[in-house]
N, C-alpha and C positions, 0 to 999 in steps of 0.2 A: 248605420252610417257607411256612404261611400266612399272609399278612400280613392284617389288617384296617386301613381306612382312619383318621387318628389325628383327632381333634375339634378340628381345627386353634383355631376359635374360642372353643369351651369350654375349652379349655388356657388360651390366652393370657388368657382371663377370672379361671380359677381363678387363674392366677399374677400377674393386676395386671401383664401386659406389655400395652405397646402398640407396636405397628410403625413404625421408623422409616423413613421413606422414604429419608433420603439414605444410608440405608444398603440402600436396595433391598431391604426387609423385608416382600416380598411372596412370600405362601407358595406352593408347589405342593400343590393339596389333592387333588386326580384322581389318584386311584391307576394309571390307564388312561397317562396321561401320565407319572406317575415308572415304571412298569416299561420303559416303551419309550425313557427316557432311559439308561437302564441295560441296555437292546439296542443299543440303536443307536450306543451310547459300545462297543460290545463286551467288555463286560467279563466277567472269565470267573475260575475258583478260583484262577487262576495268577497274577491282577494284584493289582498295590499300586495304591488309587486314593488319591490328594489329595482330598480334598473343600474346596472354599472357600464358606464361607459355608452352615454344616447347618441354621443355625435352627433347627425345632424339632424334627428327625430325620426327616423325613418321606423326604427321600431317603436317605438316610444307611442307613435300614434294607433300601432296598432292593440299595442297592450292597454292606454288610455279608452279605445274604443270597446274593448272586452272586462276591463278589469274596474275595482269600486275605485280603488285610489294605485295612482304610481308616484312613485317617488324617482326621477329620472338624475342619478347621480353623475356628471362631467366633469372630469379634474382639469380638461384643457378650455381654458377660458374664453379662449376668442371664436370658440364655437356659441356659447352663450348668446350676444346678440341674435344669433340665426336659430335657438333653441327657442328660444323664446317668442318670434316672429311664428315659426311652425305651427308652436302649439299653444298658439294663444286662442286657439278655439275648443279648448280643454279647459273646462276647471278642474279636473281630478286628478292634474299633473302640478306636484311639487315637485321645480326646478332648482337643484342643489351646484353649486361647484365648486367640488371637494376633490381628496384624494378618499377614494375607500380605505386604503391600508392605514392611513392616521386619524379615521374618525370611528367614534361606536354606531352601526345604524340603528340601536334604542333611540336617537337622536329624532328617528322620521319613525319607524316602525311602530306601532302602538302595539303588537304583542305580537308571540313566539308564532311561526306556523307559517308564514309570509314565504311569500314565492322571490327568485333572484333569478332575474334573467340577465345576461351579460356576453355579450364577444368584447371576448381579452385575448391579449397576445398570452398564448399557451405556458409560459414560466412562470405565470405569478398564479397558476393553475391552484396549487396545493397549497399555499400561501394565502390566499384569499377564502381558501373554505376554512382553513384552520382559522383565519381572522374573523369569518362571519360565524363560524361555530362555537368560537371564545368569545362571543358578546354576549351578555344577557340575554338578548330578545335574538332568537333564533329560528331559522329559518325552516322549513316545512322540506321545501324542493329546489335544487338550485339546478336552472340550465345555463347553459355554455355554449359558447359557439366558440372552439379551439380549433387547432388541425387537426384533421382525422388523424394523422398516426397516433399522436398525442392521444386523443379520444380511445383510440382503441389500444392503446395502452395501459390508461388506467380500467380497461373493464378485463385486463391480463388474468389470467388464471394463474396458481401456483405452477412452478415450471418456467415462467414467463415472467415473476413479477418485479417490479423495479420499486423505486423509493419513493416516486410518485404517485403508482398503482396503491402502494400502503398507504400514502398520506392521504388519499379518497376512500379506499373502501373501511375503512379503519375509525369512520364519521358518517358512511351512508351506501346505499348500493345502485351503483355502476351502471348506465345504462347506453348506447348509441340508439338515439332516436331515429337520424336520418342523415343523409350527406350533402354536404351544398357544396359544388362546384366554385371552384378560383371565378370564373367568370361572372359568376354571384355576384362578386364584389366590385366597388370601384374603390379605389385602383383596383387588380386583380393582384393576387397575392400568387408566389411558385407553386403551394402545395392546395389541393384542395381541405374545407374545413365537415365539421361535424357537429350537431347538436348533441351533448353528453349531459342527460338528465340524469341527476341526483338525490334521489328517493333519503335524503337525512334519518338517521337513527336518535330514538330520543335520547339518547347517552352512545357514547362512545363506544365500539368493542373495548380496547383497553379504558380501565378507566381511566375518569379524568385526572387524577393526583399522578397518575402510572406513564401519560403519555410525555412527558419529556424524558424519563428513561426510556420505554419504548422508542423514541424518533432518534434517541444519542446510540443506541445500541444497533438499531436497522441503518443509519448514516456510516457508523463502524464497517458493518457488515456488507454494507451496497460499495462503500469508498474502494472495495478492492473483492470488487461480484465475481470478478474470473478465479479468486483463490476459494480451495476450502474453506470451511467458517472456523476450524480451531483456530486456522490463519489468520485469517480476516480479522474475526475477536481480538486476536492476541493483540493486536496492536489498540483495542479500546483502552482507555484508562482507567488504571489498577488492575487490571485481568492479568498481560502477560501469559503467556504460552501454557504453564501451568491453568493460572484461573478460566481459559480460555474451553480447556478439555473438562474442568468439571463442572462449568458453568452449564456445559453442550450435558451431561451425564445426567448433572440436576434436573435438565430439562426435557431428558430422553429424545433426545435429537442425536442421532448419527453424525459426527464431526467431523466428516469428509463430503456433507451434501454443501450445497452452495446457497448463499442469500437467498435465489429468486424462486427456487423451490419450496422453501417454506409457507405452508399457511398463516392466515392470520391466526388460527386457533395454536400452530407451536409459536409464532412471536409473542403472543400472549403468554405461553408457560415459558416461552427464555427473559422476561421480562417480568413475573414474578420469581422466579429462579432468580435472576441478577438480584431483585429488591431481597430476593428471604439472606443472602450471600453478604449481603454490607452490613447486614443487623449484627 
C-alpha cells in the first residue's frame, strides 16, 4: 500500500483543533521518519501494536499497513472524528479514546509480547512503562519517540545515572534507534526528539515483590544526588545516619560514592540489604 503524506496543518485548520502541548501534541509529519519508526519498532503481519497517543493517524496508518492488528489509543477526543475519517480504510485499526495511565491494555491486547509504539511528552516516560509492565498482558518492545536528551538519558551508564535511567533499565534494555529533528514535527517543538527502543525483560531485574522498595530507596537517594549516599539515605525513613552507614556495609557499597554511580546489580543488593534489615 501507498501511503501519501497527510496535510498535517490544513487538517488541523479544517477542524478548528489546536495542539496542546501538555499533552505532547506535536505531530510527526516526515513520512521518511514515520516509516522507519515502524522498521526499526520491527513490526511485521504477525504483531498487535498498542499505539498510544495516534493524533491525527499519521502513524497509525503506517503501523496499520505493516502490522496484523493496531490498537490506536487517543485520550484527546476531539481528534477522534478526524481519526476515524483517516483510517477508515483499515480494518485492522481498533480506535480507542482513553487515558493509557487509567486503563489495563489486557482490555485490547490478547496476549503478552505485543509491540507499543508512542510519542509522548517525555515525563510520563518511566510512568508509562512501569504501567504497561504492571498489567497482565505485557508488552514484548516498547518504542518512544521522546527528546533526545531524555532518550539518551535513560540508555546513561553507571557514573551518569539518574531515577529515570533506573526506572527503564530496571524492566528492559535501553536503546537510541535514531534521531528526528524539531522540524519533523508540526508544530515544531525547541528540542530535537529520538526513537528509544525498549527490548522488555521477562521479569524485572529487581524482583517484582522488591520493587517498591527498590524505587522508595533510589527516590531517597536521587532526591539529594549531589550528597554522599550515607547522606542522602539518612534521611530515608527509619534509616537515619546510623541505619544509613550500615545499610551502605550490608551492602558492600562505599558510603561516600553518590546515587548515580551505582549499578543496577549494587541497587539490587542495597535493596535486599534494606528488606533482610526490617526483618
Amino acid at each position: 500500500m501507498t501511503l501519501t503524506p497527510l496535510p498535517v496543518p490544513a487538517m488541523l485548520r479544517d477542524y478548528g483543533l489546536q495542539p496542546k502541548k501538555g499533552l505532547g501534541q506535536n505531530f510527526l509529519v516526515e513520512d521518511v521518519h514515520l516509516q522507519r519508526i515502524v522498521d526499526e519498532a520491527g513490526v511485521t503481519a504477525a504483531d498487535e501494536v498498542l499505539e498510544i497517543g495516534a493524533g491525527l493517524g499519521s502513524l497509525t496508518r503506517y503501523l496499520a499497513a505493516a502490522a496484523g492488528q493496531v490498537c490506536a489509543v487517543e485520550i484527546d477526543e476531539r481528534f477522534i472524528p478526524v481519526l476515524k475519517k483517516v483510517l477508515n480504510e483499515f480494518t485492522n485499526v481498533n480506535l480507542v479514546n482513553a487515558d493509557i495511565m487509567d486503563t489495563d491494555p489486557g482490555q485490547w491486547m490478547h496476549q503478552s509480547g505485543y509491540l507499543v509504539v508512542a510519542n509522548i511528552p517525555y515525563y510520563i516516560t518511566s510512568a508509562l512503562i512501569r504501567h504497561l509492565l504492571e498489567a497482565e498482558v505485557k508488552p514484548g518492545r516498547i518504542a518512544l519517540t521522546i527528546q533526545k536528551e531524555v532518550a539518551q538519558r535513560v540508555c546513561a551508564k553507571p557514573g551518569n545515572l539518574s531515577l529515570l535511567t533506573l526506572s527503564v533499565q530496571v524492566f528492559g534494555a535501553p536503546r537510541v534507534a535514531f534521531n528526528i529533528p524539531a522540524g519533523a514535527f508540526y508544530p515544531a517543538p525547541k528540542v530535537d526528539s529520538a526513537l528509544l527502543l525498549v527490548d522488555l525483560y521477562d521479569q524485572p531485574l529487581i524482583a517484582n515483590e522488591d520493587l517498591k522498595t527498590f524505587f522508595s530507596l533510589a527516590k531517597s537517594a536521587f532526591s539529594k544526588k549531589r550528597k554522599m549516599l550515607h547522606n542522602a539515605l539518612a534521611g530515608h525513613p527509619g534509616l537515619g545516619s546510623e541505619g544509613s552507614q550500615r545499610l551502605l556495609e550490608e551492602a558492600g557499597i562505599d558510603p561516600n560514592r553518590r546515587a548515580q554511580t551505582l549499578s543496577l546489580e549494587e541497587w539490587g543488593n542495597l535493596t535486599e540489604a534494606y528488606l533482610q534489615m526490617q526483618k
